[in-house]
C-alpha positions, 0 to 999 in steps of 0.5 A: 118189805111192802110194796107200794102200788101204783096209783096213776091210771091205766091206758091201752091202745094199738101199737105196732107189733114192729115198735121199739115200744112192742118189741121192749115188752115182747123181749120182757114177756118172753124172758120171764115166760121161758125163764120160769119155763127153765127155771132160770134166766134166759140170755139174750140169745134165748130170747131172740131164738124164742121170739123168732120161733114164737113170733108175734107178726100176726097180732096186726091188721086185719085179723088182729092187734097188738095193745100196749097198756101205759101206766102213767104214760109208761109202757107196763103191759102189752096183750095180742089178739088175732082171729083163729077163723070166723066168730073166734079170736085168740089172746096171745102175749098178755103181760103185765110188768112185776112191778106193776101188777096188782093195778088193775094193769090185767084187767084193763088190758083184758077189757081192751082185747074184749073190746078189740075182739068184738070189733073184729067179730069175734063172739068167743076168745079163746087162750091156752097157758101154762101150769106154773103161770098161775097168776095169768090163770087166776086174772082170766078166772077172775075175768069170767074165763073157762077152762075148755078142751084143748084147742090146739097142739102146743107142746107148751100149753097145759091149760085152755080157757074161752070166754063168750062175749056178751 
């Protein structure tokens, strides 16, 4: 079976981290991160767990941001960022929806937390992913990210990538 892509332009802006719309993608991004983690599909209860223990309160300002990317006016995508201290920022949270990949949905978003970055001030962002999330791995290569040293402890991170903004 093919699958056809979607054809309608991408659009990313700000969203509240609070939103309906935020918490939609938060919900689906979690599922699918922690189902491929267990090699299974996580309940509800799982999801509300790991988004307490895992929360997204600080992509907001004045150090941070949360975006939603719409294709087609339709909410598809969603990528966070906050500042780790002065000149480096951190993406968090990018997700693109099954259906909707293969778009351009990755790259708009990672364009849009770029812009987002330097705005804050940043000179340099940073991420750390996991092994088998090897499409993420793949978009932030083909983005001109890095892989670098580990930055941080997380017990789930097996990979960590900067880019320098330009």
């Amino acid at each position: 079976m093919t699958r056809t892509r979607p054809t309608a332009p991408w659009t990313v802006s700000p969203e509240p981290v609070g939103s309906p719309v935020a918490g939609r993608l938060l919900r689906a991004y979690y599922a699918e991160v922690a189902g491929r983690y267990y090699g299974r599909a996580v309940t509800d209860a799982e999801i509300d767990e790991g988004l307490v223990e895992h929360h997204s309160d600080d992509l907001t300002a004045p150090a941070g941001v949360f975006l939603v990317a719409r294709l087609g006016g339709e909410p598809a995508g969603c990528g966070g960022l906050r500042l780790l201290r002065p000149g480096t920022a951190e993406l968090k949270r990018l997700y693109v929806r099954p259906e909707a990949r293969g778009s351009g949905g990755g790259g708009a978003l990672l364009g849009a937390v770029e812009a987002a970055a330097r705005g804050l001030g940043a000179e340099r962002i940073v991420l750390d992913t996991r092994h088998d999330l090897v499409e993420a791995r793949a978009l932030y290569a083909r983005h001109g990210y890095a892989e670098i040293p580990a930055y941080n402890d997380d017990p789930y991170a097996e990979h960590w990538f900067a880019k320098h903004l330009g």
